[in-house]
C-alpha positions in Angstrom: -4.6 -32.8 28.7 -3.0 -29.7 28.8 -2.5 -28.1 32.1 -4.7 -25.1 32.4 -4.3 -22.1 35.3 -6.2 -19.5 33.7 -9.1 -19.0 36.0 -6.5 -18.9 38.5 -4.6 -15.8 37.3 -7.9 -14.1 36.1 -6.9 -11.4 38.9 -3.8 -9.8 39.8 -3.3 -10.0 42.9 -0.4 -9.9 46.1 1.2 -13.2 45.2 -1.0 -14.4 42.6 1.8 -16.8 41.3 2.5 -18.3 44.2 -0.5 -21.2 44.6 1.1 -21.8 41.3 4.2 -23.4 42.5 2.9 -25.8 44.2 1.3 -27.5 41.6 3.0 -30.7 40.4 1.2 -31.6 37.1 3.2 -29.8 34.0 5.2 -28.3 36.6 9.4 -27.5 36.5 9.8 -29.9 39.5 8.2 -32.7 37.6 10.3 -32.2 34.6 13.5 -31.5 36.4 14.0 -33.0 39.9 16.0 -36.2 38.2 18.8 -33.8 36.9 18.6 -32.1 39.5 19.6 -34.7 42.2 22.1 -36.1 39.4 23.5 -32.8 39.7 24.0 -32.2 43.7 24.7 -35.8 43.9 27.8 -35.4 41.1 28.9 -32.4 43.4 28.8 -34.2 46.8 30.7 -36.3 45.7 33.6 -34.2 44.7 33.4 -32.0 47.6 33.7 -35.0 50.3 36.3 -36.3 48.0 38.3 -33.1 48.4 37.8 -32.6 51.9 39.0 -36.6 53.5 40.7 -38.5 51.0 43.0 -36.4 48.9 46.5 -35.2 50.8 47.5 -31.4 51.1 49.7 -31.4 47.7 46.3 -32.9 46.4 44.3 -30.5 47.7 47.0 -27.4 46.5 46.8 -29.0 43.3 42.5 -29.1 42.9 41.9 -26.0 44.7 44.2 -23.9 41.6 42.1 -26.1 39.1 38.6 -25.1 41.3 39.8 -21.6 40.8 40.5 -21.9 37.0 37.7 -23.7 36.3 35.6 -21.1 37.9 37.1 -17.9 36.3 36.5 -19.3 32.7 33.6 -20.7 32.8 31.7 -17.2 32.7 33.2 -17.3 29.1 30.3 -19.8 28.5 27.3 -17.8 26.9 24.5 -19.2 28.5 22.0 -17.0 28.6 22.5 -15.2 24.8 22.1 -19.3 23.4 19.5 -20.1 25.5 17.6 -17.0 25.0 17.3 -17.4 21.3 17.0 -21.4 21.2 13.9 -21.0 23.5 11.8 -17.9 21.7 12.6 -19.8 18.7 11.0 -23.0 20.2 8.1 -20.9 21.8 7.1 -19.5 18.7 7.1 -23.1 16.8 5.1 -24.5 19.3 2.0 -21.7 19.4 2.5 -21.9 14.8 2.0 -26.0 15.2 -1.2 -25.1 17.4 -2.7 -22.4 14.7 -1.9 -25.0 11.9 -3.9 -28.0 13.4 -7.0 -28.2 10.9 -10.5 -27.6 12.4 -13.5 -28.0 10.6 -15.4 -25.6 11.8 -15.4 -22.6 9.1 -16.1 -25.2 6.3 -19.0 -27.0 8.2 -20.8 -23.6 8.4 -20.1 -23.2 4.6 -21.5 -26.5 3.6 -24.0 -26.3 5.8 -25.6 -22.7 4.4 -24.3 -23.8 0.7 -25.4 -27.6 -0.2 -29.6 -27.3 -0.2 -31.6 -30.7 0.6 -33.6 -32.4 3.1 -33.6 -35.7 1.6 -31.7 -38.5 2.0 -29.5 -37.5 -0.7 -28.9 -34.2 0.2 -28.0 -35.7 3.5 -26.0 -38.2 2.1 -23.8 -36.0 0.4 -23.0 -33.1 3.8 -22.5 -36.2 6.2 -20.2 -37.8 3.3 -18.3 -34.4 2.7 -17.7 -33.9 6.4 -16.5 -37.6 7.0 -13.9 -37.2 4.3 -12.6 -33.8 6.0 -12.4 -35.4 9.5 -10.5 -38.5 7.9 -7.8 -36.2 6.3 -7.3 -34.5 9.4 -6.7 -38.3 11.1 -4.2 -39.2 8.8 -2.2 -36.0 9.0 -2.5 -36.0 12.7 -2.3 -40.3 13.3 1.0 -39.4 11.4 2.9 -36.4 13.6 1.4 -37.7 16.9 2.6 -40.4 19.0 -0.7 -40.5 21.1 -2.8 -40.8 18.0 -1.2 -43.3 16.4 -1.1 -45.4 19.5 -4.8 -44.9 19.4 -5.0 -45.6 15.3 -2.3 -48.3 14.3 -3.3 -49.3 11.4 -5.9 -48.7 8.9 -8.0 -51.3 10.7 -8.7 -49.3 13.6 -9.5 -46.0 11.5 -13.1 -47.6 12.0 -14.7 -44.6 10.0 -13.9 -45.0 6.6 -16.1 -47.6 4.9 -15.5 -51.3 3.7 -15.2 -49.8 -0.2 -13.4 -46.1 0.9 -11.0 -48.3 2.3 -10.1 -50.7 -1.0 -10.3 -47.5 -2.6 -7.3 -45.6 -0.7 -5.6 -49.0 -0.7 -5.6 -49.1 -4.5 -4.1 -45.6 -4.6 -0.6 -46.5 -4.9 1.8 -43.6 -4.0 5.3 -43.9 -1.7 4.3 -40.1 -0.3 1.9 -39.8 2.3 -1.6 -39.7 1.3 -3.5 -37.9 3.9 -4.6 -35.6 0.8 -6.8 -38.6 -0.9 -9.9 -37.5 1.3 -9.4 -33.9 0.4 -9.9 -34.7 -3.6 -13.1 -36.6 -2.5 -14.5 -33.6 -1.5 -13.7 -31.6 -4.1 -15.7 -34.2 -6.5 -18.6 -34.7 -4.5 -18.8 -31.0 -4.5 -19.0 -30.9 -8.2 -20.7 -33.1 -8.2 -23.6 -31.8 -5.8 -23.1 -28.5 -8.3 -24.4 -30.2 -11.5 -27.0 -31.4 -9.4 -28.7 -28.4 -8.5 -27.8 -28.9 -4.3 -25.3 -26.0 -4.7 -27.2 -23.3 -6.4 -24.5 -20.8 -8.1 -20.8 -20.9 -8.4 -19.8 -18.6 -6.0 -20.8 -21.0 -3.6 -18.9 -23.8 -5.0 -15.9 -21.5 -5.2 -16.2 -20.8 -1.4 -16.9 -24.4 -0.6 -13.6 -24.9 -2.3 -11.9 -22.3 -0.6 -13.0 -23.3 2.6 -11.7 -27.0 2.4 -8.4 -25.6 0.2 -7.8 -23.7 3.6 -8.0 -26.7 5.5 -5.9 -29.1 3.8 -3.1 -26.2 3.6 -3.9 -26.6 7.9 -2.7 -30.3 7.2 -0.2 -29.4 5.1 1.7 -27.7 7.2 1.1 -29.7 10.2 3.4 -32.5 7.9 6.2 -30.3 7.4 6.5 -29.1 10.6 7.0 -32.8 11.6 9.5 -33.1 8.8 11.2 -29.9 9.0 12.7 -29.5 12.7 14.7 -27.3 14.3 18.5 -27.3 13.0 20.2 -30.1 14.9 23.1 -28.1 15.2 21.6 -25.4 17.0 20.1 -27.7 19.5 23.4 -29.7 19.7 25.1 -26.2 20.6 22.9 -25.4 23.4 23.0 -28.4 25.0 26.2 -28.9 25.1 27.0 -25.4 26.2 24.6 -25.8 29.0 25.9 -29.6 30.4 29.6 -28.4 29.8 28.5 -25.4 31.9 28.1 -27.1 35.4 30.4 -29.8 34.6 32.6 -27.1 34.9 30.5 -26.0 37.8 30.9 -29.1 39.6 34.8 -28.3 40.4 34.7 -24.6 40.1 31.6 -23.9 42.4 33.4 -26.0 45.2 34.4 -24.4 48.8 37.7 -24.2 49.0 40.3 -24.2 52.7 39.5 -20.6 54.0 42.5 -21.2 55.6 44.6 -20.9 52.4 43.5 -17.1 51.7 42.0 -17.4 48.6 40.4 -14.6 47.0 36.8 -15.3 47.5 36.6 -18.2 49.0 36.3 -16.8 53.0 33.0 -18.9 53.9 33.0 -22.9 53.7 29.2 -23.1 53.5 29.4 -26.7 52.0 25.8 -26.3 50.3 26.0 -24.3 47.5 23.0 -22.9 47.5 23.4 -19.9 44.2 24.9 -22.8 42.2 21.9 -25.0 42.5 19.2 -21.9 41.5 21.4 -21.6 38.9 21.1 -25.0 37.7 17.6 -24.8 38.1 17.2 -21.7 36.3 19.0 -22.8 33.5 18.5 -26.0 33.3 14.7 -25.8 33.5 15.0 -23.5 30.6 16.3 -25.7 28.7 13.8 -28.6 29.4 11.2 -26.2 28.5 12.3 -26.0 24.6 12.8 -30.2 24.7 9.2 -30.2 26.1 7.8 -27.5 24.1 10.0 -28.5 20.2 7.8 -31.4 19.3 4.2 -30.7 20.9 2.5 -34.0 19.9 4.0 -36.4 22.3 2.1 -37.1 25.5 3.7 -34.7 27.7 1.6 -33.1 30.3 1.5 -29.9 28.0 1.7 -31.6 25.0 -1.6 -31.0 22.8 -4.4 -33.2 23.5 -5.1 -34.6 20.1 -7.3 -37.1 20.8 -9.9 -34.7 21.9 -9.1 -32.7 18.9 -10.5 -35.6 16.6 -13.3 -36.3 18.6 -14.5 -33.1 18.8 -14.3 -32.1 15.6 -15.8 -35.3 14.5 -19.0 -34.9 16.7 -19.2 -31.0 15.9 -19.1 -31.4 12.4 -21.9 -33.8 11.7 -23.9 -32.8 14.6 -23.8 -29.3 12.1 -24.4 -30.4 8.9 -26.9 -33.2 9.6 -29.4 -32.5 12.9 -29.0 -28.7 12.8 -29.6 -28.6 8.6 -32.5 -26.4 8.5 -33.7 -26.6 12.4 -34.1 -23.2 13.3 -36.1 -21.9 16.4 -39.1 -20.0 15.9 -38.4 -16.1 15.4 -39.8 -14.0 18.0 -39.4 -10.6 19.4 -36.7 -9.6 21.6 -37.2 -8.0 25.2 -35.5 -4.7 23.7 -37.5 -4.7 20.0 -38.8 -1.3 21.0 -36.2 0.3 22.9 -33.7 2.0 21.3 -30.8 2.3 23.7 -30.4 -1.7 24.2 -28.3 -3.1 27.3 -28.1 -6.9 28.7 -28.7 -6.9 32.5 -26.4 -6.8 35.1 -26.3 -8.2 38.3 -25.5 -7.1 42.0 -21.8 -8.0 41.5 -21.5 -6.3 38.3 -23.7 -3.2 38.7 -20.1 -0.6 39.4 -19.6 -1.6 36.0 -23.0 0.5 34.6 -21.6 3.6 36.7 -18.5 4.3 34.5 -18.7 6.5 32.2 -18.5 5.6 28.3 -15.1 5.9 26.9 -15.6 9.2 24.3 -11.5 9.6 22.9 -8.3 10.4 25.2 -8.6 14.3 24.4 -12.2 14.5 25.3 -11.4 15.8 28.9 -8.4 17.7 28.4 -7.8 20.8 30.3 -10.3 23.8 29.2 -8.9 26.8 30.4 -7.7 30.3 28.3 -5.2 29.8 26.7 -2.8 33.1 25.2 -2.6 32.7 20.9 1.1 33.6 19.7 -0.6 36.5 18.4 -1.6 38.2 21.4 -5.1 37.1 21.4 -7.0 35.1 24.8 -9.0 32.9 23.5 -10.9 29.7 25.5 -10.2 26.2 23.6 -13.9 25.7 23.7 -14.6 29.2 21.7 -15.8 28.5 18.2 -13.4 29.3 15.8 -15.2 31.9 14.3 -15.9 33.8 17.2 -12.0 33.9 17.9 -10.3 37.7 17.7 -7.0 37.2 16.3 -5.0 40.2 16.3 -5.8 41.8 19.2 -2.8 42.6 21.8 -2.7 41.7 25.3 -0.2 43.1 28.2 1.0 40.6 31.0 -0.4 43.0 33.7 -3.5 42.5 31.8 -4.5 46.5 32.8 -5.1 48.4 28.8 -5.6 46.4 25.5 -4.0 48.2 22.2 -4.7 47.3 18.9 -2.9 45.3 16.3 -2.1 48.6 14.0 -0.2 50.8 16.6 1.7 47.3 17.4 2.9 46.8 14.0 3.8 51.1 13.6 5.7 50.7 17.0 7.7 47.9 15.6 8.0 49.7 12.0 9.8 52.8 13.5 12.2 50.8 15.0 12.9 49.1 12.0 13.2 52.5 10.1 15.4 53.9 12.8 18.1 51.0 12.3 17.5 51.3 8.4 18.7 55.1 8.7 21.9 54.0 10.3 22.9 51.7 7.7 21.5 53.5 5.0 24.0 56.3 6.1 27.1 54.6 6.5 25.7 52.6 2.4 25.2 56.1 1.5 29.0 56.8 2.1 30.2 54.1 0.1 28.3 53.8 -2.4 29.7 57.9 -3.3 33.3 56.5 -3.0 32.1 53.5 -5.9 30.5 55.8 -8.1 33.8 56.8 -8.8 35.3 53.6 -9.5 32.5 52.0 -12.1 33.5 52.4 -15.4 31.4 53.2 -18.8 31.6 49.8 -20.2 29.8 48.5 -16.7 27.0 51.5 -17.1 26.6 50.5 -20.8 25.7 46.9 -19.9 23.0 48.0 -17.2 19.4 47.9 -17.7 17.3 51.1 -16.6 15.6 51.0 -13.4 13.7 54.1 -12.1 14.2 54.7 -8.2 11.3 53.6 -5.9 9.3 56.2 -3.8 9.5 55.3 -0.4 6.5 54.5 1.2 5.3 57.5 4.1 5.8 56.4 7.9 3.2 58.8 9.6 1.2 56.9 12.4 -2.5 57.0 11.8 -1.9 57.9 8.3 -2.0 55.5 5.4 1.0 55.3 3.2 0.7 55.7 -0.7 2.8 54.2 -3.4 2.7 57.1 -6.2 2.4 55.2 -9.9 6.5 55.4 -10.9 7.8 57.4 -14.0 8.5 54.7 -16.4 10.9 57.2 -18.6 14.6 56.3 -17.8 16.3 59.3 -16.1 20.1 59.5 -16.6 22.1 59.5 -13.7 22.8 63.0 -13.3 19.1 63.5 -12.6 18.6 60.5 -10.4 17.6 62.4 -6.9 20.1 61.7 -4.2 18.4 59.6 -1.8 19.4 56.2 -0.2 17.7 54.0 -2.8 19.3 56.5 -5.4 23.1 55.6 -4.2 22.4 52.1 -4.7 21.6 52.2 -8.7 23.7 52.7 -11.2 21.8 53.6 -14.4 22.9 53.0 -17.7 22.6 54.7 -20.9 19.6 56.3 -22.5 18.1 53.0 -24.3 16.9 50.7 -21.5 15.6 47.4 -21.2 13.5 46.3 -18.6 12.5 42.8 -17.1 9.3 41.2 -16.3 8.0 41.6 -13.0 8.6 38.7 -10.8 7.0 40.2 -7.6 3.5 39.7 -7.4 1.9 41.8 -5.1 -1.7 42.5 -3.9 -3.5 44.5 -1.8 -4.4 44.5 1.2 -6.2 46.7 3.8 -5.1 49.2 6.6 -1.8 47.2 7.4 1.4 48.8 6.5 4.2 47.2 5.7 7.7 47.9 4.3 8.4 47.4 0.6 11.5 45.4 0.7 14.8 47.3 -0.7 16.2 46.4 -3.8 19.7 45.0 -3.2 22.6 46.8 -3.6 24.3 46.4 -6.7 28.7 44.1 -6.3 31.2 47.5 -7.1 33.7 46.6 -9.6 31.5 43.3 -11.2 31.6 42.6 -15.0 27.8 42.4 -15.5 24.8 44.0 -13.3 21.0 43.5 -13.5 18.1 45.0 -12.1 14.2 43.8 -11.7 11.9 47.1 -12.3 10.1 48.1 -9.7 6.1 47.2 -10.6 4.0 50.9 -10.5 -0.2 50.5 -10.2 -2.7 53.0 -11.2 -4.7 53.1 -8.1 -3.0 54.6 -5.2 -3.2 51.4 -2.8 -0.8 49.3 -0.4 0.6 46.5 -0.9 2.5 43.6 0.4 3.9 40.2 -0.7 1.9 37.0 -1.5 3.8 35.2 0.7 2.7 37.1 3.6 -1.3 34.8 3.0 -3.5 37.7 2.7 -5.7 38.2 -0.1 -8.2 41.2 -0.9 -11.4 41.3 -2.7 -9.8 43.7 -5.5 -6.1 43.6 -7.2 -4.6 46.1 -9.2 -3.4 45.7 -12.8 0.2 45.6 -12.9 2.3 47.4 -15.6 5.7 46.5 -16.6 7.5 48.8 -19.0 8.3 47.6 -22.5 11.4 45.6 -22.9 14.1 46.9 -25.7 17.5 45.4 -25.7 20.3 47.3 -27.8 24.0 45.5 -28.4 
């Protein structure tokens, strides 16, 4: 049986491992202690050999091949092969435990799914069942040692019936045949089908499902048995680790202190960090031979034996005496109350105090919190009721509105754009000069924008534009003006590709159009939008909308070669 602790480590505790190591059933010290004395023996025996019956030249001559030994054999990777070898065995051993078949989904299926209390009807489930738990006898009477002891032959598989058993003797086939039982199954199924006992097809299809599922358990059960881990890996890691502490044996030894070798000040005689050593790594590796092939009758080797006969007993027990015995249907103790809790008792009762578990944010911190915008809202303040917009100081002592905010920040803005439109204003004079007829001849006509007004408390209107091209004598000198260059008298417009809408006492700036490369071959303009109503305006892009939008008007397009 396998060696269970698990009620022992239920609770963490100060040294809760430690009643653990002195068990001796399953345990390293049960497993290893042979090597182990083979080992210290092995090393005795060199040391006293060393020390009273080799002469000084002798001695000169081991000690320089106690310190070679010992400087190369860190070159050995023992821990990166042994890491991988035993996760690779760890995680075979828990898949050959998942894979062993169990009857236990397919005996409720065939319990709910093939109708009759008669002997028929009971015939057929007890029959069905029996040829599951004989497929699951042969797979396993044919990986495990301990079951085929049990199981020899065919004579002792005392189950199967005097004409089941000429029957899977006539079945000639050089391949194991632990499937025969399976296909049993499937006919009696079909056959209970045409006889009414299963009542639709779905039911047959998850009968068949159910046992598919089970034999594929088998299935792989036989190829892990015939597909192992690669002997060569196994060869390499145990040969790395015995050719490890062979070289141990001379490297590890205490050398003369007297002779001044590096390391080698203390003649303790016992090496006591070699032998954990061994025992570490040696124990590792008996845990991957004890763990590779699970069906032997190691102590934590599975216990198949009980497998078979519990599945055995559990499946008929469920498709034969529990077939239709129900208990009588009765009211609960809670039928009427709607918040419904088992009892607990005294030792348990701390456990009804705690409060229910409601999400990890559901007692985060609630105080005010300050919005980017200026605003203090609480986090638990509905959304709605939320004042965005609204400025706050640090000392906390006057409030002031969004508006004289956003006018603050636009004079400065227009104070910085008067420098640089100065110095633009300068040299865009000195490249008037310089552009050349052909250039103006090539540029479409785009009327100067009015520039929106600045006064605080006051709100700025955009007056409709002259769509009639000016020439460029009459273009008013202005900024904006120095940055156009307008062509002849026939002009050509293009579509607006700034959508704008309105919005509602907010100013904003109307972004300048850029100015114009001096001394380009070609130059292009976008005309400046111009709405009937006298209303304010800002960019899309900015997310505000407004319940009204004005018509936009672009100017006819001509072009002239």
């Amino acid at each position: 049986m396998t060696v269970t602790y698990t009620a022992q480590v239920a609770n963490a505790r100060f040294c809760g491992f430690s009643k653990l190591l002195l068990a001796w059933r399953g345990s390293i010290y049960k497993v290893l202690w042979k090597e182990f004395l083979a080992f210290f023996a092995m090393y005795t025996a060199i040391s006293v050999t060393y020390r009273f019956f080799l002469f000084d030249d002798q001695k000169r001559y081991f000690e320089k091949l106690a310190i070679y030994c010992n400087h190369y054999a860190s070159l050995i990777p023992m821990s990166f092969v042994l890491g991988f070898y035993v996760t690779l065995v760890v995680n075979r051993w828990w898949n050959q435990y998942t894979r062993i078949p169990l009857p236990d989904r397919l005996m409720c299926v065939l319990s709910g799914g093939l109708q009759g209390v008669d002997e028929r009807g009971r015939l057929l489930r007890r029959t069905m069942m029996r040829y599951t738990s004989l497929s699951a006898l042969l797979i396993l009477r044919s990986v495990s040692t301990a079951v085929f002891k049990r199981f020899p032959t065919m004579d002792h598989v005392v189950e199967a019936g005097k004409y089941e058993r000429k029957k899977f003797e006539s079945l000639k086939s050089p391949y194991n045949k632990y499937w025969i039982p399976c296909v049993w199954f499937t006919n009696l199924a079909a056959l209970a089908r045409c006889e009414g006992r299963i009542k639709d097809d779905s039911t047959l299809k998850l009968v068949l499902e159910e046992l598919n599922h089970f034999r594929g358990n088998c299935s792989m059960l036989f190829h892990y048995d015939m597909i192992s881990v690669p002997l060569v890996y196994t060869q390499v890691v145990t040969l790395a680790v015995y050719s490890f502490f062979f070289v141990c044996l001379i490297g590890r030894q205490f050398l003369d202190p007297t002779q001044g070798y590096l390391g080698h000040d203390l003649d303790l005689y016992i090496p006591i960090f070699t032998l954990l050593q061994f025992f570490f790594y040696a124990g590792w590796l008996k845990v991957a031979e004890q763990l590779i092939n699970p069906f032997g009758e190691d102590d934590d080797d599975f216990e198949t034996n009980w497998l078979i006969d519990r599945n055995f007993q559990v499946s008929m027990m469920a498709v034969d005496e529990m077939y239709g015995d129900l208990p009588i249907m009765e009211r609960d103790r809670y039928w009427n109350d709607s918040n419904p809790r088992p009892p607990y008792t005294a030792a348990t009762l701390f456990r009804l105090r705690k409060p229910s578990f409601q999400g990890s944010t559901f007692d985060m911190d609630t105080q005010s919190t300050i919005c980017r915008c200026g605003g203090v809202f609480n986090a638990r303040t509905p959304l709605m009721e939320v004042q965005f917009g609204v400025g706050v100081e640090r000392c906390g002592d006057a409030l002031q509105s969004q508006e004289e905010i956003m006018e603050e920040e636009e004079e400065e803005e227009e104070d910085e754009g008067n420098t640089q439109k100065g110095a633009e204003k300068e040299k865009m004079e000195e490249g008037n000069t310089e552009v050349t007829g052909d250039i103006q001849s090539r540029m479409p006509l785009l009327p100067s924008p009015l520039q929106p007004s600045r006064d605080r408390g006051q709100t700025s209107i955009r007056q409709p534009q002259d769509k009639t091209p000016r020439p460029a004598s009459t273009t008013p000198s202005s900024p904006l003006a120095h940055r156009i260059i307008h062509p002849r008298s026939t002009a050509c417009s293009t579509q607006d590709l700034f959508i704008s809408e309105p919005i509602t006492e907010q100013s904003t700036v109307i972004p300048a159009i850029p100015k114009p490369p001096i001394g380009g071959a070609k130059m292009s303009f976008l005309t400046v939008p111009s709405y009937s109503a006298p209303q304010r305006h800002r960019s899309v892009s900015m997310g505000s909308e407004s319940p009204s939008a004005p018509k936009r008007e672009t100017a006819p397009c001509s072009s002239q070669n």
